[in-house]
PyMOL Python script that loads the backbone (N, CA, C, O; Angstrom):
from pymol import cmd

cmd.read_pdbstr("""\
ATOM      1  N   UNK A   1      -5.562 -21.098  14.273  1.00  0.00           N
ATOM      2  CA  UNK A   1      -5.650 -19.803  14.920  1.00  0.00           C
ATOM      3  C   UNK A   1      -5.712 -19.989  16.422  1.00  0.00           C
ATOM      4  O   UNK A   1      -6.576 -20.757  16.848  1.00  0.00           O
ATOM      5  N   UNK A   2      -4.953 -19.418  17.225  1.00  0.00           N
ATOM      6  CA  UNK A   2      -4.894 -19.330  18.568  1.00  0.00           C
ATOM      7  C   UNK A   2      -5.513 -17.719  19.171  1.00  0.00           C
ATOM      8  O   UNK A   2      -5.056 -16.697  18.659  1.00  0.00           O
ATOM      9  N   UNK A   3      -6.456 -17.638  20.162  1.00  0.00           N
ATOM     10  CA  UNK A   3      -6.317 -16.095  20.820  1.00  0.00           C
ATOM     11  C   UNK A   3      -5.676 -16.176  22.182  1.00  0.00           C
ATOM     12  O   UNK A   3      -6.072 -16.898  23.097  1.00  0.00           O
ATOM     13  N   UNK A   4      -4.677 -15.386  22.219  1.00  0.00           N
ATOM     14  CA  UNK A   4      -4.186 -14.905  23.792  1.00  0.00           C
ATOM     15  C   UNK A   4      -4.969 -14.347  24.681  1.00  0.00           C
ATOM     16  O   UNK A   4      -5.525 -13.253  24.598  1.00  0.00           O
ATOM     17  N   UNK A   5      -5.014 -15.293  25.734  1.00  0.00           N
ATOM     18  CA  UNK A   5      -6.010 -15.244  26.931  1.00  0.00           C
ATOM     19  C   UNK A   5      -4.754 -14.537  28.674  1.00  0.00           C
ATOM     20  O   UNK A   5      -3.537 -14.428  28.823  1.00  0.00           O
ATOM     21  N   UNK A   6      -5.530 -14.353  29.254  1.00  0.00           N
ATOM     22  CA  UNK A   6      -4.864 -14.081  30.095  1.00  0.00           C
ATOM     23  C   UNK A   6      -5.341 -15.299  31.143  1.00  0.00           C
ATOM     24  O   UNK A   6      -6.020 -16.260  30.782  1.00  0.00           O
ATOM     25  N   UNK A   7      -4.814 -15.059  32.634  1.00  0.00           N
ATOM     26  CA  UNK A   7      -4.971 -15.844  33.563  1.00  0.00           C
ATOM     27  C   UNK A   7      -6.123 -16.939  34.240  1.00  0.00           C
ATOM     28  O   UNK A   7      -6.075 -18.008  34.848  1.00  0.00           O
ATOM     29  N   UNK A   8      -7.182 -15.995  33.749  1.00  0.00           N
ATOM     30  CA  UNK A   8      -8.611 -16.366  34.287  1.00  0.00           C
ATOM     31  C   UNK A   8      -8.902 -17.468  33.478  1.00  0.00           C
ATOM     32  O   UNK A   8      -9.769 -18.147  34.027  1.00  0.00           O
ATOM     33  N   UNK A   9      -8.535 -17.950  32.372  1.00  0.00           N
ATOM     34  CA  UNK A   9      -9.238 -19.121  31.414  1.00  0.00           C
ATOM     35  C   UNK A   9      -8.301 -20.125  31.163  1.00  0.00           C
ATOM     36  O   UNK A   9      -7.074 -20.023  31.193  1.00  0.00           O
ATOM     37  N   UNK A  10      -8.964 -21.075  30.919  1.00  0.00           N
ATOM     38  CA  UNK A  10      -7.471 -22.112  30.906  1.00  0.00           C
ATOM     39  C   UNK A  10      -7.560 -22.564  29.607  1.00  0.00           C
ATOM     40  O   UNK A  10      -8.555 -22.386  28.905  1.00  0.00           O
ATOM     41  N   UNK A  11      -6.169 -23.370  29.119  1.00  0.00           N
ATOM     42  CA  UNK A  11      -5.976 -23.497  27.434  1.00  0.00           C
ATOM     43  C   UNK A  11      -6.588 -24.563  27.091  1.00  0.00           C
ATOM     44  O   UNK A  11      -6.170 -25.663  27.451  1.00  0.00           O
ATOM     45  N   UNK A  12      -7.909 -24.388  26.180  1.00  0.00           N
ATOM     46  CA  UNK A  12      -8.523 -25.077  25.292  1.00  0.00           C
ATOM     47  C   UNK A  12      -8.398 -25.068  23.869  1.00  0.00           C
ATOM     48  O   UNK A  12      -7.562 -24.235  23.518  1.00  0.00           O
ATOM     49  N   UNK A  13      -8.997 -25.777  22.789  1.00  0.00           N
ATOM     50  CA  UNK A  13      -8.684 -25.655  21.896  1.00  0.00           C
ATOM     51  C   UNK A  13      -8.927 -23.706  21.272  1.00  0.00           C
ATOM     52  O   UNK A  13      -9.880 -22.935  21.383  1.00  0.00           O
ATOM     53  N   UNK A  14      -8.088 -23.616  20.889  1.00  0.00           N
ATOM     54  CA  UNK A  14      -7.743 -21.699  20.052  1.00  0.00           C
ATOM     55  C   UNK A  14      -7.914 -21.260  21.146  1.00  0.00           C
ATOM     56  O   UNK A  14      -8.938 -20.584  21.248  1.00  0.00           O
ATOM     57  N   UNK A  15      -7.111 -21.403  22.342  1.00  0.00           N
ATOM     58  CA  UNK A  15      -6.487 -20.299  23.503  1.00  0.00           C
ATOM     59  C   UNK A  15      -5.479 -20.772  24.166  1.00  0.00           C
ATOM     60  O   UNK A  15      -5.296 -21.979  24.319  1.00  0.00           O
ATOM     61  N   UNK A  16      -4.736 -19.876  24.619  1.00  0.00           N
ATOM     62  CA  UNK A  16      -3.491 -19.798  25.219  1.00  0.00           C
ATOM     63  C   UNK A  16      -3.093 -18.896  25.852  1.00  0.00           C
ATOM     64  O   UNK A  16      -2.678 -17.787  25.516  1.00  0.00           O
ATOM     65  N   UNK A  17      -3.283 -19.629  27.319  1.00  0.00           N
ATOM     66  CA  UNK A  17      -3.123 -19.086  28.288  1.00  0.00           C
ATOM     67  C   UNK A  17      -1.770 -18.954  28.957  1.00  0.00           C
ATOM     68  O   UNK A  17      -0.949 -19.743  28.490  1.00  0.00           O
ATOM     69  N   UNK A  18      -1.238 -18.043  30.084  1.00  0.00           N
ATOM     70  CA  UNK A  18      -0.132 -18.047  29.973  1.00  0.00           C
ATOM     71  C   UNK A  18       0.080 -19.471  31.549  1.00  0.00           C
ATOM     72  O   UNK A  18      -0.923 -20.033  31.990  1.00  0.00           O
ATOM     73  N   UNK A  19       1.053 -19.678  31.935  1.00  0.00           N
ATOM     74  CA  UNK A  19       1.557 -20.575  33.093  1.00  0.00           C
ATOM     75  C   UNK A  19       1.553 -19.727  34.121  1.00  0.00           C
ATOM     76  O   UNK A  19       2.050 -18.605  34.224  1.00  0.00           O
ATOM     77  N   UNK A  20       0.476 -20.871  35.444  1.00  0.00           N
ATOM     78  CA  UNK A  20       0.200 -19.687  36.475  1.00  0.00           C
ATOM     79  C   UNK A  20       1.151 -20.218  37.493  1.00  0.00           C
ATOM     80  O   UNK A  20       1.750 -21.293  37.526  1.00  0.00           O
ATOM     81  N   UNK A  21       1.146 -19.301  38.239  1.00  0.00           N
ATOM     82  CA  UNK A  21       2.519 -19.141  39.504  1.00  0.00           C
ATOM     83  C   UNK A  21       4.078 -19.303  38.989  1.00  0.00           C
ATOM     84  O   UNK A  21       4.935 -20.069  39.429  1.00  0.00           O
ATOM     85  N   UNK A  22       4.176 -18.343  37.918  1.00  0.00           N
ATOM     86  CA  UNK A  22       5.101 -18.498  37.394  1.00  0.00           C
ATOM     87  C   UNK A  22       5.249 -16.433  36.590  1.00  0.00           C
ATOM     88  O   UNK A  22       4.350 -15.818  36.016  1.00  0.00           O
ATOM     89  N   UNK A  23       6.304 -16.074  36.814  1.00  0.00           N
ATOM     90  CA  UNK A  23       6.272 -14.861  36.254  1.00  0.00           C
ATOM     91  C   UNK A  23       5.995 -14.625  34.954  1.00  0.00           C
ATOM     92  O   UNK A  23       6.558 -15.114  33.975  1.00  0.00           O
ATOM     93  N   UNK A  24       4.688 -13.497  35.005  1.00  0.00           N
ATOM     94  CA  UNK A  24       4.386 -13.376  33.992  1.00  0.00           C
ATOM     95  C   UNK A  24       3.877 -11.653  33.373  1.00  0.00           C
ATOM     96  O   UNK A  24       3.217 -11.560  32.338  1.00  0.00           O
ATOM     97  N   UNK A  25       4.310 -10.377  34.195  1.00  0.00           N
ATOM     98  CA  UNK A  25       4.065  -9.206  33.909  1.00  0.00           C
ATOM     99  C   UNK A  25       4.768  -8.565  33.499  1.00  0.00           C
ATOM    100  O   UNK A  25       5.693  -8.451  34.302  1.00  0.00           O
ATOM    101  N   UNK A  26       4.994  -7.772  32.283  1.00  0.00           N
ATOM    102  CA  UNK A  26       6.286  -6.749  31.861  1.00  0.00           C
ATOM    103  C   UNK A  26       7.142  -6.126  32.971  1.00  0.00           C
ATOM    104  O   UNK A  26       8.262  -5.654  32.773  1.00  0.00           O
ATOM    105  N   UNK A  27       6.561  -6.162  34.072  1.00  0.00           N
ATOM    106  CA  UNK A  27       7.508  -5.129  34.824  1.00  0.00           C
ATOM    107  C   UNK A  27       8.113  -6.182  35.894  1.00  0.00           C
ATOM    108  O   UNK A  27       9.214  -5.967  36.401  1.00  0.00           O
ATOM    109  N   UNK A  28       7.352  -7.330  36.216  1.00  0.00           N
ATOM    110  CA  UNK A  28       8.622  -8.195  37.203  1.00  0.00           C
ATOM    111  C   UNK A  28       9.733  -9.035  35.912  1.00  0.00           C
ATOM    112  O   UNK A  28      10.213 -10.153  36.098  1.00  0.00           O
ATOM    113  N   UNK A  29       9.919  -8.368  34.903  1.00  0.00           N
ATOM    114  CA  UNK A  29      10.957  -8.741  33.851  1.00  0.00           C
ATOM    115  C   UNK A  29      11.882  -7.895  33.461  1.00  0.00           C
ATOM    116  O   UNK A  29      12.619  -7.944  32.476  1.00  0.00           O
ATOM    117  N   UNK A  30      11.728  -6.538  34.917  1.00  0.00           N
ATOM    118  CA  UNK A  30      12.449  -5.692  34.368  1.00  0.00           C
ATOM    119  C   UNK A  30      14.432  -6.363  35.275  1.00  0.00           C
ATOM    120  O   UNK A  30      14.422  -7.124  36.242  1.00  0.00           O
ATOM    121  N   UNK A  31      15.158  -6.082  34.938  1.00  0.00           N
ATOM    122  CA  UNK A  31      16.073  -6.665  35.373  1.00  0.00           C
ATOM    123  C   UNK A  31      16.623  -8.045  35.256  1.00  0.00           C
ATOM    124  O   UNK A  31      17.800  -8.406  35.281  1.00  0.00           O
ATOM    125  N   UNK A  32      15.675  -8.651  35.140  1.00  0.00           N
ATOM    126  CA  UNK A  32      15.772 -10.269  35.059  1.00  0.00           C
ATOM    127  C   UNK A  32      15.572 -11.065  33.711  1.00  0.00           C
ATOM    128  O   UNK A  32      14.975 -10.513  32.787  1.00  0.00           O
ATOM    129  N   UNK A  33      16.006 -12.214  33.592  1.00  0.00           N
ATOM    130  CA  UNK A  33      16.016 -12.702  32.102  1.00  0.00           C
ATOM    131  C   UNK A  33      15.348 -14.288  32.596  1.00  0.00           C
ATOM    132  O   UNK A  33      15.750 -14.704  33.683  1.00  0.00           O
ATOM    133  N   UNK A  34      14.678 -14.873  32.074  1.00  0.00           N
ATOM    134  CA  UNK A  34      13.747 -16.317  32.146  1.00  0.00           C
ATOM    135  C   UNK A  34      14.922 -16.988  32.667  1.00  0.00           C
ATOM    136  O   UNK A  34      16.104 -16.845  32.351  1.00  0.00           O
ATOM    137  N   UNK A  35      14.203 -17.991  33.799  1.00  0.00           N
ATOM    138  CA  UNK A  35      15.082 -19.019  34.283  1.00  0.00           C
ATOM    139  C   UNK A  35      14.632 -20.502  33.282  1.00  0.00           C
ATOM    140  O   UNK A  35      15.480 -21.379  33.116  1.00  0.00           O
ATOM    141  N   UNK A  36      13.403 -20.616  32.749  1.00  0.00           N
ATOM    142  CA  UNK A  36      13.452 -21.655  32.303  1.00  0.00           C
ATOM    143  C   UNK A  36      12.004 -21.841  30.952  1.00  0.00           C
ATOM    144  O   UNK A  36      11.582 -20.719  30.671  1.00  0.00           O
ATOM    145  N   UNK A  37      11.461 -22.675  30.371  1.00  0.00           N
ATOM    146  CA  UNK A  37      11.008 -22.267  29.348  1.00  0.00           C
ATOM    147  C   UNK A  37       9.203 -22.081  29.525  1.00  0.00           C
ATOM    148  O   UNK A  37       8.417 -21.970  28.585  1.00  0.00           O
ATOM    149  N   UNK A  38       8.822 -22.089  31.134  1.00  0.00           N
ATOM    150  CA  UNK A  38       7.964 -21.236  31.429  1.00  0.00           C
ATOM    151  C   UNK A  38       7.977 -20.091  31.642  1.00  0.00           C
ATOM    152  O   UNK A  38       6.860 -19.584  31.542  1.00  0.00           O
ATOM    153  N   UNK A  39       8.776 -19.412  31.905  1.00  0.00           N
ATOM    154  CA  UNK A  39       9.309 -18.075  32.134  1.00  0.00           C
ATOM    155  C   UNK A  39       9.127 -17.726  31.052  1.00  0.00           C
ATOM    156  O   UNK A  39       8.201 -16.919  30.962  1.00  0.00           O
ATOM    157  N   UNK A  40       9.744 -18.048  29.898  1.00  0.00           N
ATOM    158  CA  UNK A  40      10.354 -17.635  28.581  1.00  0.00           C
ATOM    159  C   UNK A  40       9.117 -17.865  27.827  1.00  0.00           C
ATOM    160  O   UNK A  40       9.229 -17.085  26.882  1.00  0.00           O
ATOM    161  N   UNK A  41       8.280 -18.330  27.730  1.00  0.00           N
ATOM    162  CA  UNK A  41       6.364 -18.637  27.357  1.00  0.00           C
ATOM    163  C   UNK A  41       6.194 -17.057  27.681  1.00  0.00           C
ATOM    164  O   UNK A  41       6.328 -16.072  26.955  1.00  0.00           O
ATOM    165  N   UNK A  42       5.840 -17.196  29.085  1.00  0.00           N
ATOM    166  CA  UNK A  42       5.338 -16.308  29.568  1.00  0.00           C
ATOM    167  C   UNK A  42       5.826 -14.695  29.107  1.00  0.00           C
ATOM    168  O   UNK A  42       5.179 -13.760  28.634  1.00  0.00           O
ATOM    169  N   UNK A  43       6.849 -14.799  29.370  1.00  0.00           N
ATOM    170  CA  UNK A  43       7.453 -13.559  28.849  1.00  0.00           C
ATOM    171  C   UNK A  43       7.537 -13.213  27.701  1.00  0.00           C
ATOM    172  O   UNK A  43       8.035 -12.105  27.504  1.00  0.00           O
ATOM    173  N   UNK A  44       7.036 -14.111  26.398  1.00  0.00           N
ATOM    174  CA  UNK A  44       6.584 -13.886  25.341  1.00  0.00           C
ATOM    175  C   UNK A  44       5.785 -13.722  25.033  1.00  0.00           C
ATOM    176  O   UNK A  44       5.527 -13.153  23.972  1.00  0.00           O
ATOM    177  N   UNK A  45       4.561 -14.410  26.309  1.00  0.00           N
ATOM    178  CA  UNK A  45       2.735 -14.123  25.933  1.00  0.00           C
ATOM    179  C   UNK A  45       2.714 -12.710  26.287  1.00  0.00           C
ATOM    180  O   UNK A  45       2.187 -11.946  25.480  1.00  0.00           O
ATOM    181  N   UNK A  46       3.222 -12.223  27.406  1.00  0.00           N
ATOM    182  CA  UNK A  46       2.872 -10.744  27.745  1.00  0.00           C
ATOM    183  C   UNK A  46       3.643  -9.878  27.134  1.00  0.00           C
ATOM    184  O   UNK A  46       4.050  -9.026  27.924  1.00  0.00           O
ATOM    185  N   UNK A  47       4.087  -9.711  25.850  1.00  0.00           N
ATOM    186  CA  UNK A  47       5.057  -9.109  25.629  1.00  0.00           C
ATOM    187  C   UNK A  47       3.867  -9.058  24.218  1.00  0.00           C
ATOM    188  O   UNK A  47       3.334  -8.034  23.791  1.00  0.00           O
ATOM    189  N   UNK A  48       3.721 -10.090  23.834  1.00  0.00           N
ATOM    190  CA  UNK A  48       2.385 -10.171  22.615  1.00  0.00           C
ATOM    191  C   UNK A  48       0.961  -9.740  23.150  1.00  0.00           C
ATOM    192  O   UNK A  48       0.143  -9.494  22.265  1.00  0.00           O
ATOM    193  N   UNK A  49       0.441  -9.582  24.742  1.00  0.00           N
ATOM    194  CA  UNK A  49      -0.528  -8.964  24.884  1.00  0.00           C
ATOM    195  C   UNK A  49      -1.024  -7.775  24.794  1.00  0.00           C
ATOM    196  O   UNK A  49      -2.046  -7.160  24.490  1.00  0.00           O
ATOM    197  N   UNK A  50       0.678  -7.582  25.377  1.00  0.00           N
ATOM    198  CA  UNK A  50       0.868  -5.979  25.198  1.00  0.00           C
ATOM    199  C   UNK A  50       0.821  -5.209  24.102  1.00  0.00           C
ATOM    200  O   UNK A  50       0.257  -4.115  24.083  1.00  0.00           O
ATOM    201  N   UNK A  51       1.283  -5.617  23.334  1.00  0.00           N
ATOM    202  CA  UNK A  51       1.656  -5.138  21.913  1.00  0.00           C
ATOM    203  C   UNK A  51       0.027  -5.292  20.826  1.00  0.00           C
ATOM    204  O   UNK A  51      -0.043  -4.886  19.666  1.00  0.00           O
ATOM    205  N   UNK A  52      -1.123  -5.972  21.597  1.00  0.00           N
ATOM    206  CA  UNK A  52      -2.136  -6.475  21.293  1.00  0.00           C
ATOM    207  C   UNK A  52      -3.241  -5.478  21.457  1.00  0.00           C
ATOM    208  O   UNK A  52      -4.011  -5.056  20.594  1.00  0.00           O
ATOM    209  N   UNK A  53      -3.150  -5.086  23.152  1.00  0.00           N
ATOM    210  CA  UNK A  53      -3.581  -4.341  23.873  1.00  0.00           C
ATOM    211  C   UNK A  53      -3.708  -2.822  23.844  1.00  0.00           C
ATOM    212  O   UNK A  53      -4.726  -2.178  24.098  1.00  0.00           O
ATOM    213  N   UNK A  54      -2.185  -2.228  23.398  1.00  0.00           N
ATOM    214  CA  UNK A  54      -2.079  -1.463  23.550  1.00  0.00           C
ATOM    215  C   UNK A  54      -3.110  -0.368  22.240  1.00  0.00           C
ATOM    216  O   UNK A  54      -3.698   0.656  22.587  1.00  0.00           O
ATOM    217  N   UNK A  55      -3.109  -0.760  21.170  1.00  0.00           N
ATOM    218  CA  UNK A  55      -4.036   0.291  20.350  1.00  0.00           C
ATOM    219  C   UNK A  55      -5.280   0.500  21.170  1.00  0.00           C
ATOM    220  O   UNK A  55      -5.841   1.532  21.538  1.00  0.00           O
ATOM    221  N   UNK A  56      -5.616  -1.073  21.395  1.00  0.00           N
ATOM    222  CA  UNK A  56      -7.377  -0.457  21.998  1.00  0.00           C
ATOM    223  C   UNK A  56      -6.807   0.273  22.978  1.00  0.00           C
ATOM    224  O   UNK A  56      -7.210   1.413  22.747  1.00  0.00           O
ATOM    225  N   UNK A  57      -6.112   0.313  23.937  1.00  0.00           N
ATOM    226  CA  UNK A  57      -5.865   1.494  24.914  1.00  0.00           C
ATOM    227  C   UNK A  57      -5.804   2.755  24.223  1.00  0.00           C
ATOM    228  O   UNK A  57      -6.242   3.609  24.993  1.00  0.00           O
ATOM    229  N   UNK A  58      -5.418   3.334  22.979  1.00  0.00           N
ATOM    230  CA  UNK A  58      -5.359   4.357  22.444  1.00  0.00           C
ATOM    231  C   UNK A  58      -6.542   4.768  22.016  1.00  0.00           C
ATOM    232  O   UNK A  58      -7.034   5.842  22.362  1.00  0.00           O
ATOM    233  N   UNK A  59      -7.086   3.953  21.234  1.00  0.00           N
ATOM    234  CA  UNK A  59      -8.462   4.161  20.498  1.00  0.00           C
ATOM    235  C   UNK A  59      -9.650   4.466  21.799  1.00  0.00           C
ATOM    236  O   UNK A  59     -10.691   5.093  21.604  1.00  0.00           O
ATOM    237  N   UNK A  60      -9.184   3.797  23.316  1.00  0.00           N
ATOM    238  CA  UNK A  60     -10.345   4.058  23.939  1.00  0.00           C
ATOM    239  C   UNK A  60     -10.445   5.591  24.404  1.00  0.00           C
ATOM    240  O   UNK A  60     -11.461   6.210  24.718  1.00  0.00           O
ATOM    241  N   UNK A  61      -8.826   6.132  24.355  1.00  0.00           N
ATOM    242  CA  UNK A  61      -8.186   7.155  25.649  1.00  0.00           C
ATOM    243  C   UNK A  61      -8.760   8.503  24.059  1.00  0.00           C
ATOM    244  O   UNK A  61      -8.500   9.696  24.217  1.00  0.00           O
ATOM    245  N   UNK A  62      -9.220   8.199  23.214  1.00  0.00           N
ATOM    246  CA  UNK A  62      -9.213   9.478  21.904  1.00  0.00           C
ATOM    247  C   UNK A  62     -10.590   9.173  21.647  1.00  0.00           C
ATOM    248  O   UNK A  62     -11.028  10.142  21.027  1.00  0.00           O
ATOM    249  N   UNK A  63     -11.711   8.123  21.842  1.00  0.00           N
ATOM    250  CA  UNK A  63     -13.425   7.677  21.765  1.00  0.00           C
ATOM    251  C   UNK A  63     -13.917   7.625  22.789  1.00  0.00           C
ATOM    252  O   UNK A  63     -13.730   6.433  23.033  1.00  0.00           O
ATOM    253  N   UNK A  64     -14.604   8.140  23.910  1.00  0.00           N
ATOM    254  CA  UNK A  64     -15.248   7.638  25.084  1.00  0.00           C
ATOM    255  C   UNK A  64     -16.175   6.572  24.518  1.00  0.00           C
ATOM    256  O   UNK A  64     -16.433   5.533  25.124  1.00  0.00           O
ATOM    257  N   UNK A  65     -16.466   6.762  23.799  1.00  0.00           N
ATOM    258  CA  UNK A  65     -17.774   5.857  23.038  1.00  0.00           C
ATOM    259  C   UNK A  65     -17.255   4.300  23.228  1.00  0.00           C
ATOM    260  O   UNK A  65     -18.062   3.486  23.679  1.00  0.00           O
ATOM    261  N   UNK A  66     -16.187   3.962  22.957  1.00  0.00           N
ATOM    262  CA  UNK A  66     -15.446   2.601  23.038  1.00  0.00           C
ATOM    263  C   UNK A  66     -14.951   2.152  24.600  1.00  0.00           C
ATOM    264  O   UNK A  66     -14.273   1.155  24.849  1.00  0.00           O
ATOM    265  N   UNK A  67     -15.466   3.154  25.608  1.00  0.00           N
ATOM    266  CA  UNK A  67     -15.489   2.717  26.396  1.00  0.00           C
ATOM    267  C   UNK A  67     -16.552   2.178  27.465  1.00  0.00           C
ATOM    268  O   UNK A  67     -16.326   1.637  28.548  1.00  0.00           O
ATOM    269  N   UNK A  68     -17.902   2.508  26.794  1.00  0.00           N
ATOM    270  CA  UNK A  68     -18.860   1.221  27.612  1.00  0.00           C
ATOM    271  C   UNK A  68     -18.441   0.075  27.014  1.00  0.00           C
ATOM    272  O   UNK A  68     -17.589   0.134  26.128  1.00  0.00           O
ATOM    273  N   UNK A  69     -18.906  -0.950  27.359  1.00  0.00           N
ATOM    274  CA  UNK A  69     -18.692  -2.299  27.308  1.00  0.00           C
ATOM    275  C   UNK A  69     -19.250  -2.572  26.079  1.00  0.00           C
ATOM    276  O   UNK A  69     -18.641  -2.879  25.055  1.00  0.00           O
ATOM    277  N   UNK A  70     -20.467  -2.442  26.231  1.00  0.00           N
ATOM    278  CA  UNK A  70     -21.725  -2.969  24.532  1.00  0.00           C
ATOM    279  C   UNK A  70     -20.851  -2.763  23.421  1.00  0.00           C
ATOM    280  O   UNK A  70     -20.340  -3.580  22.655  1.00  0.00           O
ATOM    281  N   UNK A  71     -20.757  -1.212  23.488  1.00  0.00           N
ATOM    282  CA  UNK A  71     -20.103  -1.079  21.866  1.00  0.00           C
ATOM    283  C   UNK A  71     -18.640  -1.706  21.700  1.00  0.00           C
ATOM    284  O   UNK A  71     -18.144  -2.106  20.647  1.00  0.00           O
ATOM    285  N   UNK A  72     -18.048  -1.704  22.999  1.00  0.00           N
ATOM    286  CA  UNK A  72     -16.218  -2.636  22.943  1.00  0.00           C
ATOM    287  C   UNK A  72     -16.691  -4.364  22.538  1.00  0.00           C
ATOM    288  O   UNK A  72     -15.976  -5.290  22.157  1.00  0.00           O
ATOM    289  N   UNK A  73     -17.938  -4.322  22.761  1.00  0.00           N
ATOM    290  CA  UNK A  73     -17.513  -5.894  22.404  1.00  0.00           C
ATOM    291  C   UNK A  73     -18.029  -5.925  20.721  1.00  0.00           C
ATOM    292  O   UNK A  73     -17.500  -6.564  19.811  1.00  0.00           O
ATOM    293  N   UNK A  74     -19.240  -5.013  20.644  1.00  0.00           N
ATOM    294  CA  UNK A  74     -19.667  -4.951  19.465  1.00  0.00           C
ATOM    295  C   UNK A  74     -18.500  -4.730  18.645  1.00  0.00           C
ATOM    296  O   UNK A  74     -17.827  -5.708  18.318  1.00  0.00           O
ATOM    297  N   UNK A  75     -18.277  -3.936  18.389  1.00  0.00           N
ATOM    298  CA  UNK A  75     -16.664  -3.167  17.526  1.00  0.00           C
ATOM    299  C   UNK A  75     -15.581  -4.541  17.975  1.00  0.00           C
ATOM    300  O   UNK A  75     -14.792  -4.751  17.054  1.00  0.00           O
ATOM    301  N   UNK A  76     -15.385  -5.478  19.143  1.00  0.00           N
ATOM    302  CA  UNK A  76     -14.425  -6.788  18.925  1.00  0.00           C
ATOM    303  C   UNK A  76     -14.890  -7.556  18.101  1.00  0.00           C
ATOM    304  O   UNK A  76     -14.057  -8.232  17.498  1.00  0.00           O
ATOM    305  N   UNK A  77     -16.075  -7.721  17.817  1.00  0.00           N
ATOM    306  CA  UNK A  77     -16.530  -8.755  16.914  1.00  0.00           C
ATOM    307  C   UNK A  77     -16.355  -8.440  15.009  1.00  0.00           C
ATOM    308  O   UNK A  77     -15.985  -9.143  14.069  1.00  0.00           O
ATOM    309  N   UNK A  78     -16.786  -7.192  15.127  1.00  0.00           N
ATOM    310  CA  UNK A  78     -16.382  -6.760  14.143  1.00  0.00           C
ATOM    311  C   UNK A  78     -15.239  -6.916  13.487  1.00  0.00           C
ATOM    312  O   UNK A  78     -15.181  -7.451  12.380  1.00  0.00           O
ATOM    313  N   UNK A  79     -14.254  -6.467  14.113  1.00  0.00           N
ATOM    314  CA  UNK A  79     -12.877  -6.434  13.759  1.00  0.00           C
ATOM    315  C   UNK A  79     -12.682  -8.083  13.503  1.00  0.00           C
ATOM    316  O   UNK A  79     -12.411  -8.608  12.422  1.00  0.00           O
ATOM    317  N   UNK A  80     -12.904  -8.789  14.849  1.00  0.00           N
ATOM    318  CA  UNK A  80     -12.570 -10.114  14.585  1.00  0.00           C
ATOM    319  C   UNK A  80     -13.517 -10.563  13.240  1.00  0.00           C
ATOM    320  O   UNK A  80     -12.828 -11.467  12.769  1.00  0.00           O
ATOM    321  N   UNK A  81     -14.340 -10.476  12.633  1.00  0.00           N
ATOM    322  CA  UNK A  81     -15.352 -10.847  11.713  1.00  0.00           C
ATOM    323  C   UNK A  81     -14.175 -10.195  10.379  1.00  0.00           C
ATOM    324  O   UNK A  81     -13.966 -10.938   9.420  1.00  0.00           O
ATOM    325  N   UNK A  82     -13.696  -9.242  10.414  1.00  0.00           N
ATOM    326  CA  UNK A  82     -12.799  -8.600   9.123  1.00  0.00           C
ATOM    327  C   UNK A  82     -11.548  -9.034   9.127  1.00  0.00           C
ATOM    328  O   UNK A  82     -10.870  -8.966   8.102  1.00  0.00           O
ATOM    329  N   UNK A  83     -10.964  -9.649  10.522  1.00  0.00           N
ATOM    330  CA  UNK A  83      -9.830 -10.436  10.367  1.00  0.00           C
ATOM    331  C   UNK A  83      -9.915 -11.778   9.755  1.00  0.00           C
ATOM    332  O   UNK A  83      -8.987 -12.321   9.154  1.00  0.00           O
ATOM    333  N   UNK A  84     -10.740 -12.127   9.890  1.00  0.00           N
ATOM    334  CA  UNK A  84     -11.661 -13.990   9.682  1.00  0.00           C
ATOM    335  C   UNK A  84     -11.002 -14.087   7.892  1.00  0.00           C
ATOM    336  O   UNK A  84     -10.307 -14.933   7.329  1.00  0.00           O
ATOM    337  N   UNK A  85     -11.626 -12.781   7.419  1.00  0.00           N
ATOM    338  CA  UNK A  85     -11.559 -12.729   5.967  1.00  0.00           C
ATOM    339  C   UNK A  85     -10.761 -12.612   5.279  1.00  0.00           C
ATOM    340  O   UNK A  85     -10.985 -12.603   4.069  1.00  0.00           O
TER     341      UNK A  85
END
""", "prot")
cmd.dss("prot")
cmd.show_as("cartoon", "prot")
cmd.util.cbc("prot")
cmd.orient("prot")
């Protein structure tokens, strides 16, 4: 099992981080296609963050409740605890 990390942490064992100084945001990919197979990482990690990301963005924008911190991490653990299984 691997979790997708973003920039701030570097890849240890079960994370994966993306390659820094190297493009890596949905929108500087608009127009352009990977020059090489950091690019092409990258543009696959954020393309899977997104797609990761985006419910809790829904679930937060329809619960205020999920948006203090306590209960977002409480309710991550959870979920991660029912994925485990």
């Amino acid at each position: 099992k691997y979790f997708l990390v973003d920039a701030g942490y570097t890849n240890g064992p079960g994370f994966v981080a993306p390659y820094r100084g190297t493009r890596y945001h949905l929108n500087e990919w608009i127009g352009n296609t990977p020059q090489n197979f950091k690019e092409l990482f990258n543009l696959c990690h954020s393309s899977a963050r997104n797609a990761i990301e985006r419910p809790f963005g829904i679930l937060k924008k329809r619960w205020s409740i999920l948006r203090t911190p306590s209960f977002l991490k409480e309710s991550c653990t959870f979920c991660h605890t029912r994925i485990e299984r």
